[in-house]
MARMAR-695497 format. One line per 4 residues: number of its first residue (from 0); for each residue x, y, z negated of C-alpha. Coordinates in Angstrom, 3 decimals, always signed. Each point is the difference from the previous one (the first is absolute). Example, Ala and Ser with C-alpha at 12.3 -4.5 7.8 and 13.67 -1.06 7.14 Angstrom:
<nodes>
0	+12.300 -4.500 -7.800; +1.370 +3.440 +0.660
</nodes>
This chain:
<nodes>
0	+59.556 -54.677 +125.290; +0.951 +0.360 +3.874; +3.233 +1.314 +0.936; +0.005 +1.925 +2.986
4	+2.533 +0.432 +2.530; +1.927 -2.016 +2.002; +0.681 -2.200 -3.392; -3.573 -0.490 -0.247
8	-0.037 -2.395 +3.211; +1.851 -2.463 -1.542; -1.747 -0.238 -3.484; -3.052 -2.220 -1.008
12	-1.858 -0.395 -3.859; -0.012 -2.742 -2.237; -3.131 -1.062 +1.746; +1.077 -0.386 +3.545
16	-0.668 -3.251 +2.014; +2.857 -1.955 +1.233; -2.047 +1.094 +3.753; +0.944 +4.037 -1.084
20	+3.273 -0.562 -1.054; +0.896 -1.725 +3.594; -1.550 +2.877 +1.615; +1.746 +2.723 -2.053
24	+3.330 -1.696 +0.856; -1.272 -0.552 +3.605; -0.245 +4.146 +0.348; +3.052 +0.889 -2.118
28	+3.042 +0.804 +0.966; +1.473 -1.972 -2.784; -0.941 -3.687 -0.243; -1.073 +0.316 -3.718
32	-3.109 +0.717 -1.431; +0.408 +1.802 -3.298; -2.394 -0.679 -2.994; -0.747 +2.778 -2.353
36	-2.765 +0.461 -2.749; -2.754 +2.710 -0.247; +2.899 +2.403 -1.920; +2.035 -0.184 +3.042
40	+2.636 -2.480 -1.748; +1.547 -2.488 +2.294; -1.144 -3.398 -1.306; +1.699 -2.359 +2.529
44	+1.275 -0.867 +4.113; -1.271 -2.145 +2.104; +2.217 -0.596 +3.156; -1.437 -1.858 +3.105
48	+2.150 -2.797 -1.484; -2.203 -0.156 -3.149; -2.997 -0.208 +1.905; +1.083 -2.540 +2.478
52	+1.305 -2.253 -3.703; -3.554 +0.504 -1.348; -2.281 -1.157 +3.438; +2.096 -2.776 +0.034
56	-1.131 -0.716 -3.779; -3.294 +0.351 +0.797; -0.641 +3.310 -0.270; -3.068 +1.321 +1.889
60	+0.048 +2.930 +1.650; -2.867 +1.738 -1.793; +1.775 -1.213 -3.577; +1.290 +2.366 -2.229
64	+3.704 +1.245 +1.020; +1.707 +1.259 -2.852; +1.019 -3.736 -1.900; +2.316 -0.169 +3.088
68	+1.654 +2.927 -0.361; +3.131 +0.671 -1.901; -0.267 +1.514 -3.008; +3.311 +1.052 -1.013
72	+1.437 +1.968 +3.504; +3.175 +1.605 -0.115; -0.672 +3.262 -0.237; +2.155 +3.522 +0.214
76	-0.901 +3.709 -2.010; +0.001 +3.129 +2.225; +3.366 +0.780 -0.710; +1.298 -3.032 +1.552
80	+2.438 +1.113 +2.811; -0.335 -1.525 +3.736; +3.590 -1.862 -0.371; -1.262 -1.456 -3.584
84	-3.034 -1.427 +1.915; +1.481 -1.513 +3.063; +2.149 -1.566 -1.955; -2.733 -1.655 -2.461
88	-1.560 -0.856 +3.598; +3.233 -1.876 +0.956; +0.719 -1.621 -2.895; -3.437 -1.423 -0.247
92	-0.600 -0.420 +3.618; -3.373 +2.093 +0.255; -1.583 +2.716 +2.311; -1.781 +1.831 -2.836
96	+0.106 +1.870 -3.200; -2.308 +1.090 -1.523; +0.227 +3.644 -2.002; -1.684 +0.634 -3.540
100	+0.158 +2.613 -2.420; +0.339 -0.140 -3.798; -3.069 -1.259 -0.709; +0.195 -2.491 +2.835
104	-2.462 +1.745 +2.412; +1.114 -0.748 +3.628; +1.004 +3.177 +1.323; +1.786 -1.243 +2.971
108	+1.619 -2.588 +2.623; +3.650 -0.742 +1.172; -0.040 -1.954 +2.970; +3.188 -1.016 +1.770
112	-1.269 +1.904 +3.136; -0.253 +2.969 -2.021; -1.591 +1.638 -3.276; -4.096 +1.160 +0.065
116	-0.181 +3.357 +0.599; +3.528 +0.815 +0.626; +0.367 +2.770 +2.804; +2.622 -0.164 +2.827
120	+2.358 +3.261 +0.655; +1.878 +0.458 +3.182; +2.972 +2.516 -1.489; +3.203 -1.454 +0.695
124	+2.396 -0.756 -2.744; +3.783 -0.252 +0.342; +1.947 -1.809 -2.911; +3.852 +1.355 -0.014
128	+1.914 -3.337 -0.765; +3.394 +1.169 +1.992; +1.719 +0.896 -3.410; +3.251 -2.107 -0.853
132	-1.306 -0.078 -4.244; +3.854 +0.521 -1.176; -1.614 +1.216 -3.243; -1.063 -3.794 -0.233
136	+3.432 -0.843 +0.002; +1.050 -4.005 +0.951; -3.282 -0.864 +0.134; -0.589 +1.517 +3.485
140	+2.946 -0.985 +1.419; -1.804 -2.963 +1.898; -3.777 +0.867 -0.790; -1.183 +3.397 +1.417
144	-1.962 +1.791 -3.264; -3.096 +0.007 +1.554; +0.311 -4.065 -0.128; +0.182 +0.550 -4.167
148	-2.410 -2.133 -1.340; -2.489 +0.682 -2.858; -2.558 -2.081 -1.419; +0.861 -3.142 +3.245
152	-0.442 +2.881 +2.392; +2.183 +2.362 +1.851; +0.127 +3.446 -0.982; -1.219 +1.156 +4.112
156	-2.476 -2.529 -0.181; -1.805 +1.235 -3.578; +0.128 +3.604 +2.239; -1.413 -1.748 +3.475
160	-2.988 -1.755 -2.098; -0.781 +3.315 -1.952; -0.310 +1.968 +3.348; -2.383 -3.113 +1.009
164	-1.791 +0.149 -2.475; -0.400 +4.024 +0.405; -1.184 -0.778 +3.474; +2.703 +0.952 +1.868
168	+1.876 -2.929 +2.291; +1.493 +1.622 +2.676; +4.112 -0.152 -1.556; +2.839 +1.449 +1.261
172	+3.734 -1.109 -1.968; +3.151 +1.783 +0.414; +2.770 -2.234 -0.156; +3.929 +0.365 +0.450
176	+2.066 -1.884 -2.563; -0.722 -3.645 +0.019; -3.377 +0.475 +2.160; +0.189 -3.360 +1.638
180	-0.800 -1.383 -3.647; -2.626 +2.255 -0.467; -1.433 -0.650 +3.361; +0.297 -3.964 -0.419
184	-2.012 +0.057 -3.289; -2.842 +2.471 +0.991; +0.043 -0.858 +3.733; -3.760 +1.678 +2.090
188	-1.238 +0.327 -3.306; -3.256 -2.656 +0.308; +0.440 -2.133 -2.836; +0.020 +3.158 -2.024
192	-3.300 +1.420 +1.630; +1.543 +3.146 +2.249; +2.360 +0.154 +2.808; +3.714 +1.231 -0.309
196	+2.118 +1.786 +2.835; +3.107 +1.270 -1.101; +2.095 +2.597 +0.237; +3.845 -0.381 +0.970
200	+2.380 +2.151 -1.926; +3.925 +0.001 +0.814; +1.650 -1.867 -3.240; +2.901 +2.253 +0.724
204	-1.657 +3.109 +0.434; -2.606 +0.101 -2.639; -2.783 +2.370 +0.392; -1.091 +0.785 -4.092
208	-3.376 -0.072 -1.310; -1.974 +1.688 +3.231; +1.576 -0.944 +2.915; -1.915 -2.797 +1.093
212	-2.767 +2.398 +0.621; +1.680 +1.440 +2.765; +0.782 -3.540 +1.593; -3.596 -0.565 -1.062
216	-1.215 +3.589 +1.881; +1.971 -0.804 +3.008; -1.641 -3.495 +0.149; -3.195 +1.233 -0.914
220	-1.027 +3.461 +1.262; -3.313 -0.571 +0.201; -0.741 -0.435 -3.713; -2.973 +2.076 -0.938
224	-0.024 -0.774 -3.928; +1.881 +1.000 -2.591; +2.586 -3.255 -0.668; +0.225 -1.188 -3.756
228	+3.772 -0.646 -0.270; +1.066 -1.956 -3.150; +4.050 -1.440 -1.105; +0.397 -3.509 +0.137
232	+0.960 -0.169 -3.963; -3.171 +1.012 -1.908; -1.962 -1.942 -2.209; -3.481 +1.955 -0.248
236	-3.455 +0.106 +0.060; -2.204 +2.558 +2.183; -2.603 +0.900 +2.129; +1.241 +0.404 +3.848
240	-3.367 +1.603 +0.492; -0.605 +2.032 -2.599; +3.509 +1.564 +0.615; -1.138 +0.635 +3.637
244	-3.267 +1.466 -1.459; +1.714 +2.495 -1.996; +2.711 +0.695 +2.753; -2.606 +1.044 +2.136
248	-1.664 +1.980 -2.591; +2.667 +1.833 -0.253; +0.758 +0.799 +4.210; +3.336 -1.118 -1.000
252	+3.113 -0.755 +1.934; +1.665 -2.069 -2.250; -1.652 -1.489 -3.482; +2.774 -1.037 -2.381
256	-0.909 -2.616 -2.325; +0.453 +1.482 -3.731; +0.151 -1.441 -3.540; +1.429 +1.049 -3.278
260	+3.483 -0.576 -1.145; +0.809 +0.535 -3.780; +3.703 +0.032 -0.657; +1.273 +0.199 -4.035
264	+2.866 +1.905 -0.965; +1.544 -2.449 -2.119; +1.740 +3.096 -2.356; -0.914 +3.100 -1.992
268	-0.187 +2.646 +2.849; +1.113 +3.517 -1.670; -1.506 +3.368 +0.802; +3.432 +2.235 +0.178
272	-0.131 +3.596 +0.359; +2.477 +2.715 +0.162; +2.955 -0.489 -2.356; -0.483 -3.763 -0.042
276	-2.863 +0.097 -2.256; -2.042 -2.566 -0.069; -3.791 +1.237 -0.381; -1.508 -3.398 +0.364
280	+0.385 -4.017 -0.100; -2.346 -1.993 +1.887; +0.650 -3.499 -0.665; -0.507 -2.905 +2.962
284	-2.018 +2.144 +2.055; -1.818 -1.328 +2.870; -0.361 +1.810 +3.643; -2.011 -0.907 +2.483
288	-0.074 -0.464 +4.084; -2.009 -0.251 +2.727; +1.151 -2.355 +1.936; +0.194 -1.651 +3.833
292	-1.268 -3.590 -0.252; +1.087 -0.720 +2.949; -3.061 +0.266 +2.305; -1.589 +1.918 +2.417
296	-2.303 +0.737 +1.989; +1.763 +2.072 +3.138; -2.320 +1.686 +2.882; +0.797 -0.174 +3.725
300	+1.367 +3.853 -0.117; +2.865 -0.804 -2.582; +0.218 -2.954 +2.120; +1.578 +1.986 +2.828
304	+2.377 +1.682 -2.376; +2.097 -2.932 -0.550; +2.711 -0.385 +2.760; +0.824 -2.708 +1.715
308	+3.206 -2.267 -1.460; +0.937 +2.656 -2.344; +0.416 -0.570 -3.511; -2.872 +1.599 -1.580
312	-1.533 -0.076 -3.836; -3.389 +0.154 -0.941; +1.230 +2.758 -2.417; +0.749 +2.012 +3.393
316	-2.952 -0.950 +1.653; -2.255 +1.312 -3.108; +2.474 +3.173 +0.496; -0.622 +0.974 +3.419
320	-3.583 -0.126 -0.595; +0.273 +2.441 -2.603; +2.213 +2.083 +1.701; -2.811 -0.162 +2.934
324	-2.903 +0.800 -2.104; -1.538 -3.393 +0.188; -1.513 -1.267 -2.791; +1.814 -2.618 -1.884
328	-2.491 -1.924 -3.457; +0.884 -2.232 -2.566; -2.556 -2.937 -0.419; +0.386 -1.271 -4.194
332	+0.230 -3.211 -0.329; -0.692 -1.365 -3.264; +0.923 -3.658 +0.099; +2.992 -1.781 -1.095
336	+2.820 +0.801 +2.574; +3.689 -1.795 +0.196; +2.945 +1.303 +2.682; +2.038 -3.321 -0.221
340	+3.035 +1.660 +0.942; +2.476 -1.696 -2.914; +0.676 -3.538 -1.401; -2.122 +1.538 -3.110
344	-2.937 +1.168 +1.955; -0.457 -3.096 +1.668; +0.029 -1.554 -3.225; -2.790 +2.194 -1.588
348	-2.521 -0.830 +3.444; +0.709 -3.845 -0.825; -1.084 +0.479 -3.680; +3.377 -0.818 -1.503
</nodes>
């Protein structure tokens, strides 16, 4: 079975000559060669490394290929997130992963350069970190909340690698209370695969949940693209793209980010009418919400509503496009989705 693409360059059979797997690696971009059967099923890789072992074994260059190869990789699903692979890449000091499905057909290639077939997007996205987290309590009274960690990572840092891995690695981060931590630990952004500029907020004159944009406009007026604009305390999964897909299907000004919120009454509710007669008894009923995640995607024109070192919310932004006619969308998101915003919450993201 051939597998076309860009992945196809760097595959060879069961059959391939030790001469075919040096020139697949020679016109890769990867310096692997990948060994799958006729089903598509990755059998075994063969770095240049292998190759090099086996000539100096003896191994002739017209000799079979594959007994050099190795035949337990470590592998990844198509689930696998781009932070979860880096960090098998680090751990185990290699360039390459290689992708499989269920079945273990090889559907795909991480490479520390980048992922096969992952597409680059030049939207700008600005991560509000400037809040002081006093819902957090002691714990943030040295460590900003953004600097939380979950799972041996930071709580920014799961955000900055999503947005990578989305495509998008142009970052902006508002900072104000303890920035010059923030700054220190994220620095230009390289050894995350972006580059970070920041955005200077007044500690003492805080400018809520939207101002940044207008220090961002002001910096920035020649932004063309709508911005994706995220808070620094989310642990979530989504698409950047597909929420800038769907923003621009809808010619909107601002896309909020929506999901479903179920809240229980924990108590018979009563139905009372006139007299104080109760008609009804619903017991633990259950309403739900549509709620902001969060995120959003925010075109130049709402841009240039913000002002400039004003408080401002995103709840008033999303107003005064209403109130203007412009179209404000909700995007669902249907993953899991966790606002660490209280000792509890941060608890639930680390699994406890």
């Amino acid at each position: 079975m051939s597998i076309d693409g860009p992945l196809g360059n760097v595959c060879i059979g069961q059959d391939a000559t030790v001469r075919q797997a040096l020139e697949t690696i020679d016109r890769g971009a990867s310096a692997i060669a990948l060994v799958t059967d006729e089903s598509g099923k990755l059998q075994g890789v063969l770095t240049d490394g292998d190759i090099r072992r086996g000539l100096l074994k003896g191994a002739e260059l017209d000799g079979l290929v594959h007994e050099y190869a190795n035949r337990a990789p470590h592998v990844v699903g198509p689930d696998a997130t781009r932070a979860s692979v880096l960090d098998l890449m680090r751990s185990l000091r290699i360039s390459e992963v290689p992708v499989v499905d269920d079945s273990g057909k090889l559907i795909g290639l991480h490479t520390l350069n980048d992922i096969v077939g992952r597409s680059s997007l030049s939207n700008i996205a600005v991560i509000m970190a400037g809040g002081k987290g006093t819902r957090l309590g002691a714990l943030t009274k040295d460590t900003p909340k953004p600097l939380m960690t979950v799972a041996d990572r930071t709580i920014i840092e799961w955000i900055i690698l999503g947005l990578v891995e989305s495509g998008v690695t142009n970052i902006y981060v508002s900072v104000a209370y303890l920035a010059e931590k923030i700054m220190a630990h994220l620095g230009d952004g390289s050894r995350l695969g972006c580059t970070i500029k920041y955005l200077h907020e007044d500690p003492t004159k805080p400018l809520n949940t939207a101002g940044a944009l207008g220090l961002l406009h002001h910096e920035r007026p020649d932004i063309s693209e709508p911005v994706l604009v995220t808070n620094a305390d989310l642990m979530v999964r989504y698409s950047a793209a597909e929420l800038l897909a769907f923003h621009a299907s809808k010619n909107a000004s601002v896309t909020v980010a929506a999901r479903p919120y179920v809240h229980q009454v924990p108590f018979g509710v009563l139905d009372i009418g006139e007299g104080r007669s109760i008609s009804a008894v619903v017991e633990k009923p259950s309403i739900e919400f549509e709620i902001s995640t969060g995120i959003y995607a925010v075109s130049p024109e709402a841009l240039a509503l913000v002002p400039y070192l004003e408080p401002f919310s995103m709840p008033e932004l999303v107003q005064a496009c209403i109130e203007q006619s412009k179209t404000v969308a909700a995007w669902p998101i249907e993953s899991d989705w966790i606002d660490v915003g209280t000792p509890k919450d941060l608890a639930t993201a680390k699994g406890q």
